[in-house]
C-alpha positions as CSV (number, residue, x, y, z in Angstrom):
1,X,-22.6,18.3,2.8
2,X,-22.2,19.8,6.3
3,X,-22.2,23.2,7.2
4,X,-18.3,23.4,7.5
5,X,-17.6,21.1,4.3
6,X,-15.6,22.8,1.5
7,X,-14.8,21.4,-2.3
8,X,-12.8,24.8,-3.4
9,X,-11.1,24.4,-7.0
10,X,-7.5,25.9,-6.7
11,X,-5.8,27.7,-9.5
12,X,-2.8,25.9,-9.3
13,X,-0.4,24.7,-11.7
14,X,1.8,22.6,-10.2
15,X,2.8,19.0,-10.4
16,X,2.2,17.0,-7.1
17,X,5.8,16.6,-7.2
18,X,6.3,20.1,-6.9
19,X,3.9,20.6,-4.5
20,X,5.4,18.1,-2.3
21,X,9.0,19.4,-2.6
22,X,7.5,22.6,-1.4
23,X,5.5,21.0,1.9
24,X,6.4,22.8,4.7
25,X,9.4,20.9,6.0
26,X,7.8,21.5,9.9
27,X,5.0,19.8,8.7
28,X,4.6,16.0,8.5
29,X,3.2,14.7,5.3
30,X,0.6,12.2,4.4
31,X,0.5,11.5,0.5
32,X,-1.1,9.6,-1.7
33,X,0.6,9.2,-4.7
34,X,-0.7,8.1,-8.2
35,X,1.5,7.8,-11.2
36,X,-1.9,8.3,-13.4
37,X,-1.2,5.4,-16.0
38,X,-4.8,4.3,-15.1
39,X,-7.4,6.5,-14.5
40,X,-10.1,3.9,-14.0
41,X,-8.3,3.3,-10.6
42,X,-4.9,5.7,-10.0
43,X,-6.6,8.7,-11.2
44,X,-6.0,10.6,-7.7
45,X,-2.9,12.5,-5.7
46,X,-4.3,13.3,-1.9
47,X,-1.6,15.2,0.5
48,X,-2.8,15.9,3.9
49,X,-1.0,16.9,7.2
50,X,-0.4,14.5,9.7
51,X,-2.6,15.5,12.6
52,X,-4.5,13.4,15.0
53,X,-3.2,9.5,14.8
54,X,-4.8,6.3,16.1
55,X,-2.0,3.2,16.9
56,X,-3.3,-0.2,17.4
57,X,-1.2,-3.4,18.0
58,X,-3.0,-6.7,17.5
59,X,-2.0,-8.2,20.9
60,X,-3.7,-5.7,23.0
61,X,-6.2,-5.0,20.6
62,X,-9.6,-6.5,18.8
63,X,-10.6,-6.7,15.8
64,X,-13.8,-4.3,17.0
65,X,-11.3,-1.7,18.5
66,X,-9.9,-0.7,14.6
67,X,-13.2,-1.3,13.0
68,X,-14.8,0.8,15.4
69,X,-11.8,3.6,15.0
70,X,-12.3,3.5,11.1
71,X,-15.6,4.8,11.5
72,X,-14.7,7.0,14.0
73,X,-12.6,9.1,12.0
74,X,-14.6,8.6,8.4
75,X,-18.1,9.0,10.3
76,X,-20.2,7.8,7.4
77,X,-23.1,10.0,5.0
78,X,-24.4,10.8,1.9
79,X,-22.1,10.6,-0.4
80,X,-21.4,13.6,-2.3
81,X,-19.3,14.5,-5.4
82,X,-19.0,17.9,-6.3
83,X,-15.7,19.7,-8.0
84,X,-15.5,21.1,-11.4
85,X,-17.3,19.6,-14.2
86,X,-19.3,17.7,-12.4
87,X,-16.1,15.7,-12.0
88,X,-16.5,12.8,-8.6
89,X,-14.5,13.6,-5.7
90,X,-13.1,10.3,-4.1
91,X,-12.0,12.2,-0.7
92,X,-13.6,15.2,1.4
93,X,-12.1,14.0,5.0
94,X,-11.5,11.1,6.6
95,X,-8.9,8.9,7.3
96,X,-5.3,7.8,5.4
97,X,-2.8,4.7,7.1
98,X,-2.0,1.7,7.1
99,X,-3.1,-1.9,8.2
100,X,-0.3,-3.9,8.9
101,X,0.0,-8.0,7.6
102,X,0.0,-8.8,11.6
103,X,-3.5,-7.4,12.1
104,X,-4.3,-10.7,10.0
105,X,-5.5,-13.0,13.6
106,X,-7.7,-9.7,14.5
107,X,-9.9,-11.1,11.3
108,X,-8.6,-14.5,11.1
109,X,-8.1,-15.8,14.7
110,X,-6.7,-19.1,13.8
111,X,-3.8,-18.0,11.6
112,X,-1.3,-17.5,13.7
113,X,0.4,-20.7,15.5
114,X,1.8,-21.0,19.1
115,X,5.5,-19.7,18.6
116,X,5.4,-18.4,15.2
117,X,6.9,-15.5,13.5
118,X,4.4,-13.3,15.2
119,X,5.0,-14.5,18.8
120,X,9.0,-14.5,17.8
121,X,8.9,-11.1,17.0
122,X,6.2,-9.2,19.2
123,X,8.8,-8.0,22.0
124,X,10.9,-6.2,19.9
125,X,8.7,-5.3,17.3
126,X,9.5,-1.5,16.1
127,X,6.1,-0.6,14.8
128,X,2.4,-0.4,15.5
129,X,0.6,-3.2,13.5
130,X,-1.9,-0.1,12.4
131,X,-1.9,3.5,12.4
132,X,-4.5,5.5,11.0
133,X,-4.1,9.1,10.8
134,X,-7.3,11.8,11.1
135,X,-7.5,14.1,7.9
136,X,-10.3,16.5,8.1
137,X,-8.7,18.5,5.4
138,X,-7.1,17.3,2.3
139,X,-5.8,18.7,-0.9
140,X,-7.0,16.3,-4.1
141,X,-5.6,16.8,-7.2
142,X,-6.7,14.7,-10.6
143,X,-4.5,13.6,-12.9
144,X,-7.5,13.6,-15.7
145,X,-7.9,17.2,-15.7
146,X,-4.5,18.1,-14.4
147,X,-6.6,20.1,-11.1
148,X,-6.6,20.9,-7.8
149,X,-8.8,21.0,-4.9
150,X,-9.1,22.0,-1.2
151,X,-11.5,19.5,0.3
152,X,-12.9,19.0,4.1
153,X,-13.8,20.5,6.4
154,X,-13.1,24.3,6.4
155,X,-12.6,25.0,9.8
156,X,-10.0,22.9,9.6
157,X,-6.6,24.0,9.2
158,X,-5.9,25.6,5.7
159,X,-4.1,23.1,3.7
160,X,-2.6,25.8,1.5
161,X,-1.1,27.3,3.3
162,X,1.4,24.4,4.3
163,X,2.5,24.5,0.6
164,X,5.6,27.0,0.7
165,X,6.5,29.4,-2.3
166,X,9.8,28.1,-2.9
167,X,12.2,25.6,-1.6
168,X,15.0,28.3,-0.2
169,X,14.8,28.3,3.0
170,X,14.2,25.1,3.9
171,X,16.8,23.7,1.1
172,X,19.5,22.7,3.9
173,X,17.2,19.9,5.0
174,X,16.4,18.6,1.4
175,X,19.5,16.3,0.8
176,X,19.8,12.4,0.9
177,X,22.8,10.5,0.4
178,X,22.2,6.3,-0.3
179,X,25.0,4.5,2.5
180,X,26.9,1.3,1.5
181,X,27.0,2.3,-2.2
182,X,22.8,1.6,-2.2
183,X,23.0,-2.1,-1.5
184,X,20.1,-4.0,-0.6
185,X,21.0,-6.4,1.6
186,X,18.9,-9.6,2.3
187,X,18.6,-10.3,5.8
188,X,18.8,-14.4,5.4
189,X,20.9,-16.2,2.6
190,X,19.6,-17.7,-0.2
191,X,19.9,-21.1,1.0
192,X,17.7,-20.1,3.7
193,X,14.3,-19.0,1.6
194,X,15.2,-21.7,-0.8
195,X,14.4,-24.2,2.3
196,X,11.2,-22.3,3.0
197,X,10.2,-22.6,-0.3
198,X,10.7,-26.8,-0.4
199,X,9.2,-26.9,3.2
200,X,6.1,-24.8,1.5
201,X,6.0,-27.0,-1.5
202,X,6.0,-30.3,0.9
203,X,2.6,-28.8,2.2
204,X,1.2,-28.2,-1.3
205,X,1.8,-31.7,-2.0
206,X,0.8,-33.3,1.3
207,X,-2.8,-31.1,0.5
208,X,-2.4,-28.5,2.9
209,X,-2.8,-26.1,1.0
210,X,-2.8,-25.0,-3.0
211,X,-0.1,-22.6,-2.7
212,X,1.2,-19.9,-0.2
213,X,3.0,-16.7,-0.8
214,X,6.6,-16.8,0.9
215,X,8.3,-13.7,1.4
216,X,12.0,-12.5,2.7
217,X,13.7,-9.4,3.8
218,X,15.7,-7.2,2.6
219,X,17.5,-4.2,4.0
220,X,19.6,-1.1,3.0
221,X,20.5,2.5,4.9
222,X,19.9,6.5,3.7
223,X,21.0,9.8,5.2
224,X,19.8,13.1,5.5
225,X,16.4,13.9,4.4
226,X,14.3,11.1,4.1
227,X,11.2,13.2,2.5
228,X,13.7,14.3,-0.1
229,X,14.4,10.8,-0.5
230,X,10.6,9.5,-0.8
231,X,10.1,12.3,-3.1
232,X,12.9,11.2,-5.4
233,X,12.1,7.4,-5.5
234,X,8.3,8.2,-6.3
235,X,9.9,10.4,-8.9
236,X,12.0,7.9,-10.5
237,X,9.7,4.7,-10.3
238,X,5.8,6.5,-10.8
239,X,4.1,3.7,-9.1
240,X,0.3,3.2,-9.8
241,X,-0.4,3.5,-5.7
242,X,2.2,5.0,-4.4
243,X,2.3,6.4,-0.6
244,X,4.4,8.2,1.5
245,X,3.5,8.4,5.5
246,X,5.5,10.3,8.1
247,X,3.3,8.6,10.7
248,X,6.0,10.0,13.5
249,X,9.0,11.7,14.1
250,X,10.6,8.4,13.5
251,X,9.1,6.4,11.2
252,X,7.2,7.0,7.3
253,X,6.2,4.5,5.2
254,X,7.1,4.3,1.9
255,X,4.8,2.7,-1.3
256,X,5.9,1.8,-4.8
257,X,2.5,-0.6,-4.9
258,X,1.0,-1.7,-8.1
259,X,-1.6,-3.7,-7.0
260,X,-5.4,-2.9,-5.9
261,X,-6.5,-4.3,-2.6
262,X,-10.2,-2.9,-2.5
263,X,-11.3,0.0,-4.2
264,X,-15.0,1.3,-2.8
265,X,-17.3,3.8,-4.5
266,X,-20.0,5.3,-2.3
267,X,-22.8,6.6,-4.6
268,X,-22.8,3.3,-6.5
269,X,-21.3,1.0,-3.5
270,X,-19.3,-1.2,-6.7
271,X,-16.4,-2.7,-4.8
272,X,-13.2,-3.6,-6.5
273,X,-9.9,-5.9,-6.4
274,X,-7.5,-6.6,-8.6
275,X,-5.2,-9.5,-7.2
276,X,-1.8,-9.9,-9.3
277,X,0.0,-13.5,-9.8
278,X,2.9,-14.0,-12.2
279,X,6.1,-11.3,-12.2
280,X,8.7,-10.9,-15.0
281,X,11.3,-9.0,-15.2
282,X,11.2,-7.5,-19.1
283,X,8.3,-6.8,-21.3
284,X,10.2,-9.0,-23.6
285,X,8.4,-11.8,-21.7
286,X,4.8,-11.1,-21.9
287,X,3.9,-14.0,-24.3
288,X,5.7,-16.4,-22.1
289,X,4.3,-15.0,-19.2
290,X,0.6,-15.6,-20.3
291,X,1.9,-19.1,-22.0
292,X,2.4,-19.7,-18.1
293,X,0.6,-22.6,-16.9
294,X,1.7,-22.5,-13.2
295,X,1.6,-18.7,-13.1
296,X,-2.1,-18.8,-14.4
297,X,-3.1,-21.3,-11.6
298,X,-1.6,-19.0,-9.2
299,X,-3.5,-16.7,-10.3
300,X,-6.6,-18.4,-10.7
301,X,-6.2,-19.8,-7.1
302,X,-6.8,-15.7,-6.0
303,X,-9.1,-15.3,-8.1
304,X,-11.6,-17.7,-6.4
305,X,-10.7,-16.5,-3.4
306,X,-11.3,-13.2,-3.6
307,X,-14.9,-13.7,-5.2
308,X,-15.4,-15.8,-1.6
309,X,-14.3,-12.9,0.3
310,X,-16.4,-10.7,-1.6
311,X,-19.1,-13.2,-1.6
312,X,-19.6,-12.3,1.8
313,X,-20.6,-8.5,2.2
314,X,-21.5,-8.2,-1.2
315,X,-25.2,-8.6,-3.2
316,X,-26.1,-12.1,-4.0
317,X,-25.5,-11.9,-8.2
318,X,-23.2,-9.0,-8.3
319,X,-20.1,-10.6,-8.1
320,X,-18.2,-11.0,-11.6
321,X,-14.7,-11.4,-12.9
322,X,-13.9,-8.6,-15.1
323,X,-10.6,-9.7,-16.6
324,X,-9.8,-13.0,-15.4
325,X,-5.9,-12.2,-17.0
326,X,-4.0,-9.5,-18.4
327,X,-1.1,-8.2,-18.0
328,X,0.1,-4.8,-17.0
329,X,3.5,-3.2,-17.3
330,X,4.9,-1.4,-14.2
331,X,8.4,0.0,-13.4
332,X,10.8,-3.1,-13.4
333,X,8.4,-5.7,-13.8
334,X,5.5,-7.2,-15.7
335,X,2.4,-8.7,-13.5
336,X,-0.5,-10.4,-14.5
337,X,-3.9,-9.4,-13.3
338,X,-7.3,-10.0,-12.7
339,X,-10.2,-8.4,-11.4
340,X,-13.0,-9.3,-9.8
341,X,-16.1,-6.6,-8.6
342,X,-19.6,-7.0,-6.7
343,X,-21.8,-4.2,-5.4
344,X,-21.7,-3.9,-1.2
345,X,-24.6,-5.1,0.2
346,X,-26.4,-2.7,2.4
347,X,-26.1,-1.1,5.1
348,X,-23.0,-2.2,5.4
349,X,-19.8,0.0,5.0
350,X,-16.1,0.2,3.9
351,X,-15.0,-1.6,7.8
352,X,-17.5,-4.4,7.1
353,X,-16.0,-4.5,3.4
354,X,-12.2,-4.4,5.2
355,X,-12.9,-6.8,8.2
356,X,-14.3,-9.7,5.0
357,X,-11.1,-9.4,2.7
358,X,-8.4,-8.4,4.9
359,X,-5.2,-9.6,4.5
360,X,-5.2,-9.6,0.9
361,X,-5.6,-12.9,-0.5
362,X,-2.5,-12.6,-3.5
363,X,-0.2,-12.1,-0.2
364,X,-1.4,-15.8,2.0
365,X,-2.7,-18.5,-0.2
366,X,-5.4,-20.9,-0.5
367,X,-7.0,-21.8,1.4
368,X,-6.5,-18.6,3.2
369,X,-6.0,-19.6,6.9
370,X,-4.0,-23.0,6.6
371,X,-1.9,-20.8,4.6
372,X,-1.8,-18.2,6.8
373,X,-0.8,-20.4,9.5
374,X,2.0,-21.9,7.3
375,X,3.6,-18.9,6.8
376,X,3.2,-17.8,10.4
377,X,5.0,-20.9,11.0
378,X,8.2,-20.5,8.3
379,X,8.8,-17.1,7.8
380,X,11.8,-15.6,10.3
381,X,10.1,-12.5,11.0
382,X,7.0,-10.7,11.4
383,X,5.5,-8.8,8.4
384,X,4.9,-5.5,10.0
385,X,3.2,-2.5,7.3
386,X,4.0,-5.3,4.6
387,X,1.2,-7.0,2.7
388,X,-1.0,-5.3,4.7
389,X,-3.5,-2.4,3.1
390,X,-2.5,1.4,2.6
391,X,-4.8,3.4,1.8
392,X,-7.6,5.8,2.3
393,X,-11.5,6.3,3.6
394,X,-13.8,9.2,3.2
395,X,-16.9,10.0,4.8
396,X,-18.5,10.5,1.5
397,X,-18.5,6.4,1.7
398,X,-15.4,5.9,-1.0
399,X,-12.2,4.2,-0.3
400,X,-9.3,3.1,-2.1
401,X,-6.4,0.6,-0.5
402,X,-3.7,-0.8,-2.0
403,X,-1.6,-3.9,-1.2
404,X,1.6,-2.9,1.0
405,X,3.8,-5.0,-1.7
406,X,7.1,-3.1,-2.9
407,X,6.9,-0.8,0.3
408,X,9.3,0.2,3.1
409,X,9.6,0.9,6.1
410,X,11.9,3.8,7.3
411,X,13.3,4.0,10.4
412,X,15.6,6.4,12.1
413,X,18.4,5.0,13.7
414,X,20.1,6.4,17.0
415,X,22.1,8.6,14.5
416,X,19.4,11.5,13.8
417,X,19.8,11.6,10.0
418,X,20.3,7.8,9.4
419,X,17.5,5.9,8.4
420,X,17.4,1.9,8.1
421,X,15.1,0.8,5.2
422,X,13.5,-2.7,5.5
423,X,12.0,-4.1,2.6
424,X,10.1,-7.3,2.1
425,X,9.7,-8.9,-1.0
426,X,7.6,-12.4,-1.6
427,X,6.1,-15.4,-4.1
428,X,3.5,-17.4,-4.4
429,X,4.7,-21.1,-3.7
430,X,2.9,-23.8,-5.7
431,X,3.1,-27.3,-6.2
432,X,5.9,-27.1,-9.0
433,X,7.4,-24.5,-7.7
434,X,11.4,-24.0,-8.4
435,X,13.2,-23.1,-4.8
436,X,16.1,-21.5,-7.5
437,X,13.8,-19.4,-9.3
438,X,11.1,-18.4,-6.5
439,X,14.0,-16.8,-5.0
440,X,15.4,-15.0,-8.1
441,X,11.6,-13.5,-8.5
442,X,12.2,-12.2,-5.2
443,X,15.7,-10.4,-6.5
444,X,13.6,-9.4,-9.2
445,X,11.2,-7.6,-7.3
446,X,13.5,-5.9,-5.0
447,X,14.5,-4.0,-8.3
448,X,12.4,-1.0,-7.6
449,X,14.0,0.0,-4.4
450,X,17.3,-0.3,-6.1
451,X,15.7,2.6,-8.5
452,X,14.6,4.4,-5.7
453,X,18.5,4.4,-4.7
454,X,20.5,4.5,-7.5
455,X,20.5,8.3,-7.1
456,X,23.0,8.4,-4.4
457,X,22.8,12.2,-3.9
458,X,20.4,14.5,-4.2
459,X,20.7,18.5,-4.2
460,X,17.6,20.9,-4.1
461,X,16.3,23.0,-6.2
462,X,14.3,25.7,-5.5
463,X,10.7,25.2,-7.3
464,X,8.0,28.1,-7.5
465,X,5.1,26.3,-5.6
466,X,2.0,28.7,-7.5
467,X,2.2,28.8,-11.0
């Protein structure tokens, strides 16, 4: 480790929830949020400040330009783990944001069309298709042990000491009210997405393509705090990956994600993904979930193509499927799952890893780029943050991205404490696929956002921050 690198076990108590509530409200907040049902993967909290921040937006940049600024700010060495009982720190600096879905033609230059969604949309376009954010100092807390940790580098600004005793005086900004009685709203009628879907299943049959995931959007509105409101929904749905980015003074992204994109250990360089195909809406239906021929061949489709993504940084013979289908229960919904692992090939490192898998092939189809280019094509808006990666990368070589499913984007409107919520929400088309019931899966996974606001007020309460 360098000179100015510090792993400090803290004597804290608290939950992360706590500590968050008692983040200095001056401070912007980068967090990392497991709900610690799996500790082979979510095992891991990470809160940072928002300090130094890197935007990119595909059209003026190359794919070379964010690879390059991901090893910037997690300049790779040797990995080292060190914390209490010999326990394996994933993060001691580097970098947390987010890749948006529209960085996809920076890695795949022929999926996007001539007057598609993404050249529809660029002009007015509210958000930077990436933004990673510099972390030099982070505080890492495990949810095996129930511990805390200072990590970084030490010169660095003292993470602590952004963590306030209490909640008093700061209490005035902590309130959220849900506006419209918490509707989601989607943004095109049903009648719309339903002729997506047929157009999509036209190109399945034709032999375009073996399916593509369609999505939609949705909308709703909040006022007052919108980190009291973040904090409350990750409360209330304890997602596996959840995230919560104020990347500016008018914008923060918000993650209820349960599904692995990439997950990267750097002392044994064993990459992971753990694509999902096949939602229900009540653990009631597990049996006829897995009876699911059509969901299973969705799945199956992802599977193969995520081994030939892998296939391509990764050691000749490590690739295996690990599960090729379970299922997993998750707030509001049931998903099936599969993953797949290989070891990274040396020397390369977590952007070479990125710039072979991304976008996430559970959110295009097979094969990728026609269905990439298909969805550029139908879909009535860009993607933005949604099914791209969120996520993290440490200089120790480790790094852990989810896939931007079940996230928002918050934005403030010209009213200071109002904040429009856009939501996407998406299914994989296949050749039998039902127009009717791909968009009531959509409806169905919109379901967690309607959690997040079915507490239409919120009042503080004061928390002591070290127990």
């Amino acid at each position: 480790m360098s000179q100015s690198g510090l792993v400090r076990e803290l004597d804290w108590t608290l939950t992360p929830q706590q500590v968050m509530a008692s983040w200095n409200c001056d401070i912007p907040l980068l967090a990392l949020v497991s709900g610690g049902n799996s500790p082979a993967f979510d095992q891991w909290t990470i809160l940072a400040p928002r300090l130094e921040v890197k935007s990119l937006t595909a059209r003026t940049s190359c794919a070379a330009e964010l690879l390059d600024q991901m090893r910037t700010f997690a300049p790779p060495r040797a990995a080292e783990f060190v914390g209490s009982k010999n326990l394996r720190l994933p993060f001691l600096g580097g970098w947390i944001g987010f890749v948006g879905y529209d960085c996809a033609p920076l890695f795949e230059p022929l999926a996007q069309v001539i007057g598609g969604a993404h050249d529809r949309h660029a002009s007015d376009a509210a958000w930077p298709d990436a933004m990673l954010c510099k972390v030099p100092r982070a505080l890492v807390y495990s949810h095996t042990l129930g511990r805390w940790f200072d990590v970084g580098d030490s010169s660095a600004p003292n993470v602590c000491a952004m963590v306030k005793s209490d909640l008093e005086d700061q209490s005035k900004d902590e309130s959220w009210i849900a506006m419209d009685g918490g509707q989601v709203k989607p943004q095109s009628n049903a009648c719309n997405f339903q002729e997506m879907v047929a157009k999509t299943v036209e190109y399945v049959r034709a032999g375009d393509i073996f399916q593509a995931n369609m999505t939609q959007t949705f909308r709703a509105q909040i006022a007052g705090s919108v980190r009291a409101f973040a904090l409350d929904a990750l409360e209330r749905t304890s997602p596996r990956y959840g995230a919560y980015l104020e990347l500016d003074d008018d914008r923060a992204l918000l993650s209820f994600s349960p599904e692995l994109f990439l997950s990267l250990d750097g002392e044994s360089r064993r990459v992971t993904t753990r694509p999902m195909k096949g939602t229900r809406a009540s653990p009631n239906d597990a049996a006829e979930l897995m009876a699911n021929a059509k969901d299973a061949a969705e799945l199956h489709m992802i599977v193969d193509l995520m081994r030939n993504d892998l296939g391509r940084v990764c050691d000749i013979g490590s690739i295996q499927v690990d599960e090729a289908r379970m299922l997993e229960h998750h707030p509001t919904v049931l998903q099936a799952v599969s993953e797949i692992s290989g070891k990274l090939s040396l020397p390369l490192d977590i952007a070479d890893l990125f710039s072979a898998c991304f976008p996430p092939g559970s959110v295009t189809g097979a094969p990728k780029i026609r269905a990439m280019q298909i969805i550029d094509e139908l879909e009535s808006t860009a993607r933005g943050p949604y099914c791209g990666a969120i996520g993290l990368a440490s200089s120790c070589g480790s790094a852990l991205f989810s896939v931007a499913i079940r996230t928002a984007q918050l934005t403030r409107s010209l009213t200071s404490d109002q904040w429009t919520i856009e939501y996407h929400a998406g299914c994989g088309i296949v050749a039998d696929s039902n127009p009717v019931s791909e968009a009531q899966e959509c409806m169905t996974k919109t379901e967690i956002l309607r959690l997040a606001l079915a507490t239409h007020e919120h009042e503080p309460q004061t928390i002591a921050a070290h127990g």
